[in-house]
mmCIF file of the N, C-alpha and C atoms, coordinates in Angstrom:
data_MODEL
# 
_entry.id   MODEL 
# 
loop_
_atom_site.group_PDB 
_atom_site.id 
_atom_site.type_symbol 
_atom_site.label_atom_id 
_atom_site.label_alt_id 
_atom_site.label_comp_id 
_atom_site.label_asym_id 
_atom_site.label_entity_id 
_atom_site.label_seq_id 
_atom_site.pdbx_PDB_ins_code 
_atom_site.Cartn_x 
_atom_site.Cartn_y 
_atom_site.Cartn_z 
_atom_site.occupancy 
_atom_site.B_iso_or_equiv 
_atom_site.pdbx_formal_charge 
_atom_site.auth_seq_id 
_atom_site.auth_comp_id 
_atom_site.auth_asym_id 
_atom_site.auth_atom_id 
_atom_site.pdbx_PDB_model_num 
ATOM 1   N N  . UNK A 1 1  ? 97.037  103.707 109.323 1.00 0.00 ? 1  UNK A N  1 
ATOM 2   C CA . UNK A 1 1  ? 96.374  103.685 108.045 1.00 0.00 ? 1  UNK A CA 1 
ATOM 3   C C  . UNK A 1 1  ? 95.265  102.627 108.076 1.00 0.00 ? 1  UNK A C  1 
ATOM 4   N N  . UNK A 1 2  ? 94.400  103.286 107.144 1.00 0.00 ? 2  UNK A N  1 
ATOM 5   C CA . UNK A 1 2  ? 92.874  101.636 107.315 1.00 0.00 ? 2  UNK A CA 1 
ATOM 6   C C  . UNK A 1 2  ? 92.989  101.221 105.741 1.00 0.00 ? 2  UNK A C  1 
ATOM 7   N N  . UNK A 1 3  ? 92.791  100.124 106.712 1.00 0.00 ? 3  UNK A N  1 
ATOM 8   C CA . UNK A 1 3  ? 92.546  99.364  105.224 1.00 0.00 ? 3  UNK A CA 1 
ATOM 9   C C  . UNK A 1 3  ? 91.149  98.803  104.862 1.00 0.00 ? 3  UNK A C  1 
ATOM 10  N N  . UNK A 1 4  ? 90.925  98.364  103.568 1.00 0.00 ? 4  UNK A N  1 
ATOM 11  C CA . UNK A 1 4  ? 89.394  97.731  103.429 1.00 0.00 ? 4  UNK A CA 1 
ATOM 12  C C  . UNK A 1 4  ? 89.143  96.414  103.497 1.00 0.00 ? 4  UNK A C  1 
ATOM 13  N N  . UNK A 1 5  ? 88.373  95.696  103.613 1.00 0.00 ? 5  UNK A N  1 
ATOM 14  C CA . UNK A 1 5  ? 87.993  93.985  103.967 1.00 0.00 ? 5  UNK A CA 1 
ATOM 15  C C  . UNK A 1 5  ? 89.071  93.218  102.909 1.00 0.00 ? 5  UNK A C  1 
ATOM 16  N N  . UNK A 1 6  ? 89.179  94.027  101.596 1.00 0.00 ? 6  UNK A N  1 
ATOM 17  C CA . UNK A 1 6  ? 89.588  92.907  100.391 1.00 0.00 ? 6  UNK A CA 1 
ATOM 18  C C  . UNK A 1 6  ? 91.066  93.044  100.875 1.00 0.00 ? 6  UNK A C  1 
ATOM 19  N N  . UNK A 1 7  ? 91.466  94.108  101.355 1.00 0.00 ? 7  UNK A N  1 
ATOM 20  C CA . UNK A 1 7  ? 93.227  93.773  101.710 1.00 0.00 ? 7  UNK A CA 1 
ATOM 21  C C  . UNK A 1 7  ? 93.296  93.036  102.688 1.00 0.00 ? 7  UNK A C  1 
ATOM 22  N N  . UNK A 1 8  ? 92.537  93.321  104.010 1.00 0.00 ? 8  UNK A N  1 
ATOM 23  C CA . UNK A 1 8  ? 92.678  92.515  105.478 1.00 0.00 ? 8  UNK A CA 1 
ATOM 24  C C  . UNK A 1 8  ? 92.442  91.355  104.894 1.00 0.00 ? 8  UNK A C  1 
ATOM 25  N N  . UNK A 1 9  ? 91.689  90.713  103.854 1.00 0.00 ? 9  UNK A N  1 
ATOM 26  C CA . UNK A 1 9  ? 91.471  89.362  103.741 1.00 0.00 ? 9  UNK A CA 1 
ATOM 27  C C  . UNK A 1 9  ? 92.686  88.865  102.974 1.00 0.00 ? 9  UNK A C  1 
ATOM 28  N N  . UNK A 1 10 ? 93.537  89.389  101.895 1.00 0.00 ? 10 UNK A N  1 
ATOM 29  C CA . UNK A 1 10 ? 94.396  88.846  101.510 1.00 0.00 ? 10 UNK A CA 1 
ATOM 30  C C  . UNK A 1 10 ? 95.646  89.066  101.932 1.00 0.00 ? 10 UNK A C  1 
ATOM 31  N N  . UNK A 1 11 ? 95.580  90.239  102.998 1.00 0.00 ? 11 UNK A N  1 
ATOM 32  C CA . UNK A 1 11 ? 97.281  90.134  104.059 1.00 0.00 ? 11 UNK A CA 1 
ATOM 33  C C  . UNK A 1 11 ? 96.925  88.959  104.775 1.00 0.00 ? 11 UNK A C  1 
ATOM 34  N N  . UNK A 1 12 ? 95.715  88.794  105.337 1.00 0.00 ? 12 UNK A N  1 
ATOM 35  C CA . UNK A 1 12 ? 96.103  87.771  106.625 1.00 0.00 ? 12 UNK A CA 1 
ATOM 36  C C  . UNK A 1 12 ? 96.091  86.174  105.764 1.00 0.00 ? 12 UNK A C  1 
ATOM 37  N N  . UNK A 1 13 ? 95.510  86.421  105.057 1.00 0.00 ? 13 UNK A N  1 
ATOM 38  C CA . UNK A 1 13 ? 95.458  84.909  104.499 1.00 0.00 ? 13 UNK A CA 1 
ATOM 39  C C  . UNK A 1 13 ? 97.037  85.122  103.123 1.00 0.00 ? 13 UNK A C  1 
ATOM 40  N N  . UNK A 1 14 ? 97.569  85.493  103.170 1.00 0.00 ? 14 UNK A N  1 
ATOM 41  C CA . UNK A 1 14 ? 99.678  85.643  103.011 1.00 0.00 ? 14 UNK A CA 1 
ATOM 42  C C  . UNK A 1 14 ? 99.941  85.656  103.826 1.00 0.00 ? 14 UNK A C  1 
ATOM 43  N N  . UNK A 1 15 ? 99.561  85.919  104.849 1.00 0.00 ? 15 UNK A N  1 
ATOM 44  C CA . UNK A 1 15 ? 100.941 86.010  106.193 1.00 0.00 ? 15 UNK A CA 1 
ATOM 45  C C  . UNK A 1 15 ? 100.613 85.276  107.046 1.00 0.00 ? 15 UNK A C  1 
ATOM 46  N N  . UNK A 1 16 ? 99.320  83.906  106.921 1.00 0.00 ? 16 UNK A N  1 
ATOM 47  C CA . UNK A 1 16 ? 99.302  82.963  107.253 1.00 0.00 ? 16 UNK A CA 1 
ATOM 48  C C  . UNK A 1 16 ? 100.000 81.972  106.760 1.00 0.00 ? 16 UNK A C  1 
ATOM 49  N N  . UNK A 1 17 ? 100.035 82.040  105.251 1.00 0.00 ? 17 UNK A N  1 
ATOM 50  C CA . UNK A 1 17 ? 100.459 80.794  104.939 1.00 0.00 ? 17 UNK A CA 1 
ATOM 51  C C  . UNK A 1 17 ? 102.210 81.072  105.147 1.00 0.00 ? 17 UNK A C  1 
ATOM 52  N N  . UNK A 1 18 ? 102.803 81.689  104.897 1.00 0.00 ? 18 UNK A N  1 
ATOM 53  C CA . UNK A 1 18 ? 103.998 82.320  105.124 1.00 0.00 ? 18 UNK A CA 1 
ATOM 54  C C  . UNK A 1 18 ? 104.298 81.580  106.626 1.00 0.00 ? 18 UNK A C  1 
ATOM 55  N N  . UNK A 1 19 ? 103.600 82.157  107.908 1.00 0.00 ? 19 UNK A N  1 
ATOM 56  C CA . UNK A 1 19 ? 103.998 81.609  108.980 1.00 0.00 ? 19 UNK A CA 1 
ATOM 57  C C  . UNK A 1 19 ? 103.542 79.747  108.806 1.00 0.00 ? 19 UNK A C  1 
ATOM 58  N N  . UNK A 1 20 ? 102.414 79.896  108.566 1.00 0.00 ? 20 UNK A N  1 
ATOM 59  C CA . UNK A 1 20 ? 102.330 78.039  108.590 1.00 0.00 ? 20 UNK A CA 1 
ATOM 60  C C  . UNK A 1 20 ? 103.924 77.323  108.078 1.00 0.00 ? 20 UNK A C  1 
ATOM 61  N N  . UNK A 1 21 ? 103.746 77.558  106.545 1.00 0.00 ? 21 UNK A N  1 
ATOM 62  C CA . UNK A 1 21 ? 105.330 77.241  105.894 1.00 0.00 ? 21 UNK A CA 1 
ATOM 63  C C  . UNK A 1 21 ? 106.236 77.268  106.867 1.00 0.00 ? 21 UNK A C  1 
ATOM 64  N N  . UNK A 1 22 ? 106.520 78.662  107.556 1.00 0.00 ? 22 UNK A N  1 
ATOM 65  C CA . UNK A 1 22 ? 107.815 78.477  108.626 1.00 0.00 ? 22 UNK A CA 1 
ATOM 66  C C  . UNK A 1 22 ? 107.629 77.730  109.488 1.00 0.00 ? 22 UNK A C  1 
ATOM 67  N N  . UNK A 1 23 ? 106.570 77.473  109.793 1.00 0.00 ? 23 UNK A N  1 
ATOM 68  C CA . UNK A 1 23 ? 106.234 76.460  111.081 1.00 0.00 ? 23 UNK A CA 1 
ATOM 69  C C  . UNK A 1 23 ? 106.271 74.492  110.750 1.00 0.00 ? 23 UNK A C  1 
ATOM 70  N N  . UNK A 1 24 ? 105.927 74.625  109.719 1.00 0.00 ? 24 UNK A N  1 
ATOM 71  C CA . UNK A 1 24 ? 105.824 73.150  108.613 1.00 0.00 ? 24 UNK A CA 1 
ATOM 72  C C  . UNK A 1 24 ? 104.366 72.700  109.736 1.00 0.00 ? 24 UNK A C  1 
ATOM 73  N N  . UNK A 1 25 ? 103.470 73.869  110.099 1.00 0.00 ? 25 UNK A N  1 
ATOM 74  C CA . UNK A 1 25 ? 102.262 73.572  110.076 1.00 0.00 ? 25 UNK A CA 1 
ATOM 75  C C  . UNK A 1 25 ? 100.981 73.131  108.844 1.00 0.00 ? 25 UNK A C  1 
ATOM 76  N N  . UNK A 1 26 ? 99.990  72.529  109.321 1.00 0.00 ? 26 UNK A N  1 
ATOM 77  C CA . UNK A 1 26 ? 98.857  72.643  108.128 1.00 0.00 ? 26 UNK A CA 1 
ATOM 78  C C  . UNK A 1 26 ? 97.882  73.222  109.103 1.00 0.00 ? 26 UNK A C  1 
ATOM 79  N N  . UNK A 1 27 ? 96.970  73.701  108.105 1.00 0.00 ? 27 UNK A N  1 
ATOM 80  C CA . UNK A 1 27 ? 95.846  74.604  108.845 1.00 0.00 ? 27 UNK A CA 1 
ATOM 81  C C  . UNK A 1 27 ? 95.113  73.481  109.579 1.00 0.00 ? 27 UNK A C  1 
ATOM 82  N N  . UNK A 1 28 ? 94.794  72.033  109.694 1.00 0.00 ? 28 UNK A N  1 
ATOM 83  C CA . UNK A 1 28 ? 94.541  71.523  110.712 1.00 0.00 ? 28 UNK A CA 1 
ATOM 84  C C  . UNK A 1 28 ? 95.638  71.420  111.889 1.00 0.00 ? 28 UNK A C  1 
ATOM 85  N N  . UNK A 1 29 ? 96.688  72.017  111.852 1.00 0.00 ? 29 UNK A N  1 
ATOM 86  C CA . UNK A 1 29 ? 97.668  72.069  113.103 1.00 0.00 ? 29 UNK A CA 1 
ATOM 87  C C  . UNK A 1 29 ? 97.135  73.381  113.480 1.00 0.00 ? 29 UNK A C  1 
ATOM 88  N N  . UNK A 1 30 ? 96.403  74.199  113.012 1.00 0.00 ? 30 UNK A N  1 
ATOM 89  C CA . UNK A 1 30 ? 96.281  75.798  113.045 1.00 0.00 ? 30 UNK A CA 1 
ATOM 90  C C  . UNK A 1 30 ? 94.880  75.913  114.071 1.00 0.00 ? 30 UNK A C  1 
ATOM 91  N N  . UNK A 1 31 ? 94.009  74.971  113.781 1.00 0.00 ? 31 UNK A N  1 
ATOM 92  C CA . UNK A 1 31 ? 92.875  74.821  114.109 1.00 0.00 ? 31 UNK A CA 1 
ATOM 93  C C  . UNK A 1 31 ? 93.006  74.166  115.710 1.00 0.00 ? 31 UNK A C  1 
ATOM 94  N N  . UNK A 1 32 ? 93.557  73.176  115.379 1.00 0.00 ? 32 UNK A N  1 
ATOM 95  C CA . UNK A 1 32 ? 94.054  72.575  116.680 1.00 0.00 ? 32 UNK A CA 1 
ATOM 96  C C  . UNK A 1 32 ? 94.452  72.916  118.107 1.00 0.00 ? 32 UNK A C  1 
ATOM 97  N N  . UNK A 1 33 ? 95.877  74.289  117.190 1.00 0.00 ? 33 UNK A N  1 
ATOM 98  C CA . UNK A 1 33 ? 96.085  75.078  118.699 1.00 0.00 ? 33 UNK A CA 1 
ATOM 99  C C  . UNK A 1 33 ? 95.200  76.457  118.757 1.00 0.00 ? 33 UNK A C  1 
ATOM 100 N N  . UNK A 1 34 ? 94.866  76.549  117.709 1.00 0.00 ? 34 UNK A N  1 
ATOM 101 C CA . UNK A 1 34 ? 93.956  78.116  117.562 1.00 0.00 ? 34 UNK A CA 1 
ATOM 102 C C  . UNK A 1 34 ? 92.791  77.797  118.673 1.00 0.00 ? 34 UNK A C  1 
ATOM 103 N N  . UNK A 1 35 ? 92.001  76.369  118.212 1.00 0.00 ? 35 UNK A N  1 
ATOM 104 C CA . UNK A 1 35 ? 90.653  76.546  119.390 1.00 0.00 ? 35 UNK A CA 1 
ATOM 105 C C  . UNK A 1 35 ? 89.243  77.242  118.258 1.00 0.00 ? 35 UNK A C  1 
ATOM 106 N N  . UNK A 1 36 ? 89.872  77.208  116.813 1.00 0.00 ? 36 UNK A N  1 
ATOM 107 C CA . UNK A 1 36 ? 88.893  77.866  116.339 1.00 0.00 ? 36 UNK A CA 1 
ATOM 108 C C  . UNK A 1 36 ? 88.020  76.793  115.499 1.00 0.00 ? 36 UNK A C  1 
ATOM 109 N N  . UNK A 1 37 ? 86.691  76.911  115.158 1.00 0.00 ? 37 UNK A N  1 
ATOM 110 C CA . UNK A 1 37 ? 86.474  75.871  114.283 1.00 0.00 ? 37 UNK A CA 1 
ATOM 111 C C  . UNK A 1 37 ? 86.817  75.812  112.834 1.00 0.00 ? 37 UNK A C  1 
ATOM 112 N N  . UNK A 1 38 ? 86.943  74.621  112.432 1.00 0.00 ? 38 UNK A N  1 
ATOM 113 C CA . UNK A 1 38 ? 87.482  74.269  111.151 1.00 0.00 ? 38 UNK A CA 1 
ATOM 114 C C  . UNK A 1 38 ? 86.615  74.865  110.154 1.00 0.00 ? 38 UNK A C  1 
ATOM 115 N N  . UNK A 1 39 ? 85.803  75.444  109.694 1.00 0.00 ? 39 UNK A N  1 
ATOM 116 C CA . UNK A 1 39 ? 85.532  75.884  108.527 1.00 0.00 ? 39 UNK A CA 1 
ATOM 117 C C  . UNK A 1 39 ? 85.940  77.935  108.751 1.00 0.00 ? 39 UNK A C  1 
ATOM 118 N N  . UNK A 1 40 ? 85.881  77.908  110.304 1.00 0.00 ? 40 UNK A N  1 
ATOM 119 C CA . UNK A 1 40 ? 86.332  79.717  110.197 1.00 0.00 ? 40 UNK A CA 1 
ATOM 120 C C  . UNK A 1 40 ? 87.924  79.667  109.808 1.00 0.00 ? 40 UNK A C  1 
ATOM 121 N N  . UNK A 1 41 ? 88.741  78.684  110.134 1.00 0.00 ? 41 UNK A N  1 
ATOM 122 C CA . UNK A 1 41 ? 90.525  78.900  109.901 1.00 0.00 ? 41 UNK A CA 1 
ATOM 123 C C  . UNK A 1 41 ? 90.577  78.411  108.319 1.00 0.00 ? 41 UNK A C  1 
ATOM 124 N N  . UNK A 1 42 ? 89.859  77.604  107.969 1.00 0.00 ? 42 UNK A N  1 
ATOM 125 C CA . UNK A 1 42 ? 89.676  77.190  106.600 1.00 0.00 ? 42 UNK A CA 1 
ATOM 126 C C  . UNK A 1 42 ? 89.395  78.894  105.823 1.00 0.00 ? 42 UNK A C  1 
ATOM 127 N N  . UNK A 1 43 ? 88.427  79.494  105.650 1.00 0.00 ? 43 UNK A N  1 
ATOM 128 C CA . UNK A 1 43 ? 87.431  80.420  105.211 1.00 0.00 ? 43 UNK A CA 1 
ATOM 129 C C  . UNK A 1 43 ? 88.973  81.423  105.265 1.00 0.00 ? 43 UNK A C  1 
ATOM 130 N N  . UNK A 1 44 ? 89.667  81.472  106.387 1.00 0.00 ? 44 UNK A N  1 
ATOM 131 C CA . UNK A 1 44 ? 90.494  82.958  106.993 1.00 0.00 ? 44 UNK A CA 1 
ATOM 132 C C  . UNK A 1 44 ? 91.686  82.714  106.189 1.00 0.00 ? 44 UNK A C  1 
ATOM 133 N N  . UNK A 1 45 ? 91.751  81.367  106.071 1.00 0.00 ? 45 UNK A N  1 
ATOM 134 C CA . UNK A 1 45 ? 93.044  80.773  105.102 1.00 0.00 ? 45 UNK A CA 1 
ATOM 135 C C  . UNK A 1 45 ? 93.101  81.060  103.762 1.00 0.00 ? 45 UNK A C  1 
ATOM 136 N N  . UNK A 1 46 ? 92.186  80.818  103.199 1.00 0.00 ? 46 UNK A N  1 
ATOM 137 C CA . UNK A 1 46 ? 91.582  80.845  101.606 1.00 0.00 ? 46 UNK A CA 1 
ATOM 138 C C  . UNK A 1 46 ? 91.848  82.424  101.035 1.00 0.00 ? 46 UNK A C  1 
ATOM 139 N N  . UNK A 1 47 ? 91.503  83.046  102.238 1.00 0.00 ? 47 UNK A N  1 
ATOM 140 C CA . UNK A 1 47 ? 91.324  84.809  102.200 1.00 0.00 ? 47 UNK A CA 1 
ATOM 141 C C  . UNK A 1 47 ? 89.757  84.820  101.576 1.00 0.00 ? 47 UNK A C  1 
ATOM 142 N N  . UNK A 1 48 ? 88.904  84.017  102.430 1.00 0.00 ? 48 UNK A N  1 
ATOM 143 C CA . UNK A 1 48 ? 87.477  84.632  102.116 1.00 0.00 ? 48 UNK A CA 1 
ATOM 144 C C  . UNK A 1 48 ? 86.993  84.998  102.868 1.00 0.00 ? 48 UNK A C  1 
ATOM 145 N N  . UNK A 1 49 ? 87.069  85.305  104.372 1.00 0.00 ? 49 UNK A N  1 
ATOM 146 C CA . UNK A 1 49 ? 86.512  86.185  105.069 1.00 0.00 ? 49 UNK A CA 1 
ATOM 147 C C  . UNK A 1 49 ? 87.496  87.080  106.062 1.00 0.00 ? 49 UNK A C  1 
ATOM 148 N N  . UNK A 1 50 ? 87.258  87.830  106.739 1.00 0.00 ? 50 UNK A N  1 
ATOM 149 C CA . UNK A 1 50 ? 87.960  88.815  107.141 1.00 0.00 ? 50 UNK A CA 1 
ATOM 150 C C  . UNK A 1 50 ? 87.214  88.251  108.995 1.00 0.00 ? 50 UNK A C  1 
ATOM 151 N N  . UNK A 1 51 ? 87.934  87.559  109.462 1.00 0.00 ? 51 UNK A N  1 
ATOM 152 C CA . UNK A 1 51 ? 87.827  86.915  111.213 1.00 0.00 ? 51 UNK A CA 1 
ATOM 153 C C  . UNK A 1 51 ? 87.375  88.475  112.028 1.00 0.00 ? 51 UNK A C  1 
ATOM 154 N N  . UNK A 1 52 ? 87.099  87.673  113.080 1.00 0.00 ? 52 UNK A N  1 
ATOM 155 C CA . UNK A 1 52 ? 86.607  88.845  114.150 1.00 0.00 ? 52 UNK A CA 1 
ATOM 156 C C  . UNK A 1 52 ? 87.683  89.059  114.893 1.00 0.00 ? 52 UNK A C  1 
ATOM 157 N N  . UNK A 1 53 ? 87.336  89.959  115.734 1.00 0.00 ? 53 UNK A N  1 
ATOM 158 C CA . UNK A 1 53 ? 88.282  90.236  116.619 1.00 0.00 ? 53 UNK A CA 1 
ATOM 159 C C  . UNK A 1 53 ? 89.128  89.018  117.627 1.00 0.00 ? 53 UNK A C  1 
ATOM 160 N N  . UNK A 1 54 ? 88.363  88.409  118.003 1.00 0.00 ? 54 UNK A N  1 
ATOM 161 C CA . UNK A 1 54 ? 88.894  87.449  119.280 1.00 0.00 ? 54 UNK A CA 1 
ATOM 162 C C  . UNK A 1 54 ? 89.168  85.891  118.207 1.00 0.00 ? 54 UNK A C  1 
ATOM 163 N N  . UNK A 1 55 ? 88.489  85.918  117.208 1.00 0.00 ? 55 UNK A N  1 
ATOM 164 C CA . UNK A 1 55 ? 89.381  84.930  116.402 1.00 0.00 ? 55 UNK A CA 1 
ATOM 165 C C  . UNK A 1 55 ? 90.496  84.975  115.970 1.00 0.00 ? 55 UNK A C  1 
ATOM 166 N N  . UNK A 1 56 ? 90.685  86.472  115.622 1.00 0.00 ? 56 UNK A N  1 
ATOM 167 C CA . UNK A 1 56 ? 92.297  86.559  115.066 1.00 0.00 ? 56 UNK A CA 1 
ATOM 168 C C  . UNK A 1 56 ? 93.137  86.866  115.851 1.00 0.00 ? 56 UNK A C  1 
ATOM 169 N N  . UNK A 1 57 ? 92.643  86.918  117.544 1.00 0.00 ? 57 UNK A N  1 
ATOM 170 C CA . UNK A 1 57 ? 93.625  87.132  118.434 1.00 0.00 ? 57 UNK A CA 1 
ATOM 171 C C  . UNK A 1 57 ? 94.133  85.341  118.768 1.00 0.00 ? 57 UNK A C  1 
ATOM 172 N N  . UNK A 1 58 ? 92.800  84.792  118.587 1.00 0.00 ? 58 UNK A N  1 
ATOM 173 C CA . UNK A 1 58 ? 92.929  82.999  118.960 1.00 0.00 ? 58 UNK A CA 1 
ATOM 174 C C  . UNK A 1 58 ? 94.121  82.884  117.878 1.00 0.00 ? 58 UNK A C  1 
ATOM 175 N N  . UNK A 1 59 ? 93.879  82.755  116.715 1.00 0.00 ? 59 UNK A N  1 
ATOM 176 C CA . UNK A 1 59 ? 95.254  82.534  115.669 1.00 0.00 ? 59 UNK A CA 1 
ATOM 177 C C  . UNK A 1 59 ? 96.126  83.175  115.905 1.00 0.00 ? 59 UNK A C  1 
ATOM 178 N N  . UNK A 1 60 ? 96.668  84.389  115.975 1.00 0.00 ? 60 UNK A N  1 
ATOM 179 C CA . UNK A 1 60 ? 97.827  85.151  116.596 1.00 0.00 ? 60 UNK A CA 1 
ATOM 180 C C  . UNK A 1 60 ? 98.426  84.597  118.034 1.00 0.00 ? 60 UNK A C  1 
ATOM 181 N N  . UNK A 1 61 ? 97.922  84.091  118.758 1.00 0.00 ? 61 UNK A N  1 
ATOM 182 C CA . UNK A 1 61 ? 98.392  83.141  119.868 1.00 0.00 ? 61 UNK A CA 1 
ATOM 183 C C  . UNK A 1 61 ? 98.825  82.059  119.638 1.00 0.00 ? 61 UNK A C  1 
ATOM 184 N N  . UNK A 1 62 ? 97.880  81.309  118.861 1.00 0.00 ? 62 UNK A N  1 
ATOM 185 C CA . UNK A 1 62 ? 98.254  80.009  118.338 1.00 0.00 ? 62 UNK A CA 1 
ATOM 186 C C  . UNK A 1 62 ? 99.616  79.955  117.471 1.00 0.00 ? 62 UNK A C  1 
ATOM 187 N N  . UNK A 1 63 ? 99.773  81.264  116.889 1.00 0.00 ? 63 UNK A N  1 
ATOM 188 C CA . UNK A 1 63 ? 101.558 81.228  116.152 1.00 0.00 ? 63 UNK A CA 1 
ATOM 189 C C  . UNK A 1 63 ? 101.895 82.121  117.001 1.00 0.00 ? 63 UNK A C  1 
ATOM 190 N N  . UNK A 1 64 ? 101.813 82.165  118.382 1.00 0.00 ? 64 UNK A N  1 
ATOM 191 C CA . UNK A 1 64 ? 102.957 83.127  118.703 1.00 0.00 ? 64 UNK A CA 1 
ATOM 192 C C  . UNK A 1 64 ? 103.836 84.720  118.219 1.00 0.00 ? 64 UNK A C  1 
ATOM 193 N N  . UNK A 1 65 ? 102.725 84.822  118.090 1.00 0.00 ? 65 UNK A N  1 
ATOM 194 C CA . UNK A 1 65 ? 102.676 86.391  116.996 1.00 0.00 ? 65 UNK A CA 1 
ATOM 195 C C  . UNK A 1 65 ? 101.389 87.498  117.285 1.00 0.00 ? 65 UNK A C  1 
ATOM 196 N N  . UNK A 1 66 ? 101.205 88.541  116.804 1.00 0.00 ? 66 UNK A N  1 
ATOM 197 C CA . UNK A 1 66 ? 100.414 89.636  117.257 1.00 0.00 ? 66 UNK A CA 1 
ATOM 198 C C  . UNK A 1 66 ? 99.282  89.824  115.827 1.00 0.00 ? 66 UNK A C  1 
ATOM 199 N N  . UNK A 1 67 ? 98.714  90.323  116.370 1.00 0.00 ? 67 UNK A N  1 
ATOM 200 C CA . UNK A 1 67 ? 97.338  90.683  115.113 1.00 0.00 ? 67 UNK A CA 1 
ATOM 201 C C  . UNK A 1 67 ? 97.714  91.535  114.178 1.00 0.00 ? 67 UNK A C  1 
ATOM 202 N N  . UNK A 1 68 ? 98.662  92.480  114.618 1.00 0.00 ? 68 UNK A N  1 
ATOM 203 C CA . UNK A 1 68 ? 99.601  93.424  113.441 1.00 0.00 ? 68 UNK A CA 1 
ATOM 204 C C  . UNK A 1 68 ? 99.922  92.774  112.796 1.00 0.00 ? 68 UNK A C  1 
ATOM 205 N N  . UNK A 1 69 ? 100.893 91.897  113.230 1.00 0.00 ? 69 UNK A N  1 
ATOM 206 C CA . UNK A 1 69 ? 101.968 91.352  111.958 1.00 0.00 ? 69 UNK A CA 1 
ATOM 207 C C  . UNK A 1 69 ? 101.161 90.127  110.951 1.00 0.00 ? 69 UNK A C  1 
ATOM 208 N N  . UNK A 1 70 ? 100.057 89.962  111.342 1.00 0.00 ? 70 UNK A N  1 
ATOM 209 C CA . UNK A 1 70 ? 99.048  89.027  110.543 1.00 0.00 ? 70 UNK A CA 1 
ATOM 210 C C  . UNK A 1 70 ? 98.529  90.074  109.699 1.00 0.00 ? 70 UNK A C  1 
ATOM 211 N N  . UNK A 1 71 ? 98.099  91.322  109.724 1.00 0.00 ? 71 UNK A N  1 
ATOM 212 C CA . UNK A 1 71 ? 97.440  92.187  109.074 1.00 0.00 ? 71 UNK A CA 1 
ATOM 213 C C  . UNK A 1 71 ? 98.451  92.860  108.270 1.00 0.00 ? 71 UNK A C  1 
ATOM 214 N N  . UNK A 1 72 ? 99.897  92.757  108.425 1.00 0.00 ? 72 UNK A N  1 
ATOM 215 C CA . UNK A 1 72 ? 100.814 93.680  107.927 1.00 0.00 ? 72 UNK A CA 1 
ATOM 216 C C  . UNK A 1 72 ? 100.809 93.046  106.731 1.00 0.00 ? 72 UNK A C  1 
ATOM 217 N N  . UNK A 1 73 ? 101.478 94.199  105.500 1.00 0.00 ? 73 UNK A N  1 
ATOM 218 C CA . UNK A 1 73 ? 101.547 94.125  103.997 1.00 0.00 ? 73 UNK A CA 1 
ATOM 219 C C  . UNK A 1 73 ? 103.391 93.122  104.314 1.00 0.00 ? 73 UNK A C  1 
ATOM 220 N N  . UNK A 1 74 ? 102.978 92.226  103.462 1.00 0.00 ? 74 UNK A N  1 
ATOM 221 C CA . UNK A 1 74 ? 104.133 91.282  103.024 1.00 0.00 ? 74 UNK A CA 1 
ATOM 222 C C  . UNK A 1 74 ? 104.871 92.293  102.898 1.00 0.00 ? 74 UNK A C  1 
ATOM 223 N N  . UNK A 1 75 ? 106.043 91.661  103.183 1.00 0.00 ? 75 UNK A N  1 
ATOM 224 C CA . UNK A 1 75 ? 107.638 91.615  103.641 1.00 0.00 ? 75 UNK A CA 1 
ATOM 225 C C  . UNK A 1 75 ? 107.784 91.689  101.775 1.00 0.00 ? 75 UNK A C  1 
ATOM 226 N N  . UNK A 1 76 ? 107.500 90.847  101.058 1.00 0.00 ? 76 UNK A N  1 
ATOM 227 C CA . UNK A 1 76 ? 108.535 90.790  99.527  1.00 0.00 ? 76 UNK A CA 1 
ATOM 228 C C  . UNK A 1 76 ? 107.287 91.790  99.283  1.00 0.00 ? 76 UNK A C  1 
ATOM 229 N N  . UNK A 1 77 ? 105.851 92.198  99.189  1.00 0.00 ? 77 UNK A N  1 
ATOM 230 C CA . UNK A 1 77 ? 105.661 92.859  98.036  1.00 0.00 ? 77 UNK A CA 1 
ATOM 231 C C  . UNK A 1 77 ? 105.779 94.450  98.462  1.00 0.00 ? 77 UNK A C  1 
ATOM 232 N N  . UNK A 1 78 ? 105.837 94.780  99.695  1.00 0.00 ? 78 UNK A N  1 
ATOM 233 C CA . UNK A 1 78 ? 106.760 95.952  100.049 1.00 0.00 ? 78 UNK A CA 1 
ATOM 234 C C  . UNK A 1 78 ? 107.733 95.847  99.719  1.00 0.00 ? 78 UNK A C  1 
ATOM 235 N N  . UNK A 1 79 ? 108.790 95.394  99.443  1.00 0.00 ? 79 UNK A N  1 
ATOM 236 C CA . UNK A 1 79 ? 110.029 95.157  98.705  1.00 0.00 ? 79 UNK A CA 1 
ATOM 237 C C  . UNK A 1 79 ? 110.184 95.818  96.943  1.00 0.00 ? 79 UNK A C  1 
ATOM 238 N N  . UNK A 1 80 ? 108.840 94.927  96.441  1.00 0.00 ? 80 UNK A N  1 
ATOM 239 C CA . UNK A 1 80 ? 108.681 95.291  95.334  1.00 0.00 ? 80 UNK A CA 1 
ATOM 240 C C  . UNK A 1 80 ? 108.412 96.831  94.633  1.00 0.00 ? 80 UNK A C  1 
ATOM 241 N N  . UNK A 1 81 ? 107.848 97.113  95.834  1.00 0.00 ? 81 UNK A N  1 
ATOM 242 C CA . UNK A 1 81 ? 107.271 98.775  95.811  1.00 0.00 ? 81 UNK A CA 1 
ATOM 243 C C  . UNK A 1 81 ? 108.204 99.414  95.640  1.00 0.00 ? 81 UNK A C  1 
ATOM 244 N N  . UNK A 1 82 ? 108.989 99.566  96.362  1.00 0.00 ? 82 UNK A N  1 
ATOM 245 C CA . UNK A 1 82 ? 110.569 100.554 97.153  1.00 0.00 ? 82 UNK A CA 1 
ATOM 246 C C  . UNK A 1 82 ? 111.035 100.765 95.602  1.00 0.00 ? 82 UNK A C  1 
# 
């Protein structure tokens, strides 16, 4: 299924902060191991821009996780749907 910029920007920036929380990271710990610069992990965080390809693979490495599950619809508001 595709989605449009305004969802990719607000799944990945929920299912960032979601993993940060589990991690008891801050987005300067994010930046750090990501390799990305601080105003693009800032911007991706906020949910104001929608990252490129090889940035959101840099963050998906940096948590040990895949570009799907950064793009996937939350866990509770699929819940809510059902």
């Amino acid at each position: 299924m595709l989605i449009n910029k305004t969802t990719a920007k607000k799944r990945i920036a929920t299912n960032l902060r979601r993993m940060l929380d589990a991690r008891h990271w801050t987005v300067a710990d994010l930046v750090r191991e990501s390799g990305e610069a601080h105003n693009t992990v800032y911007r991706v965080f906020r949910g104001e821009n929608v990252p490129d390809a090889v940035t959101l693979a840099n963050i998906a490495d940096a948590l040990d996780t895949s570009v799907d599950l950064l793009l996937q619809e939350s866990v509770e508001k699929s819940k809510t749907l059902a």
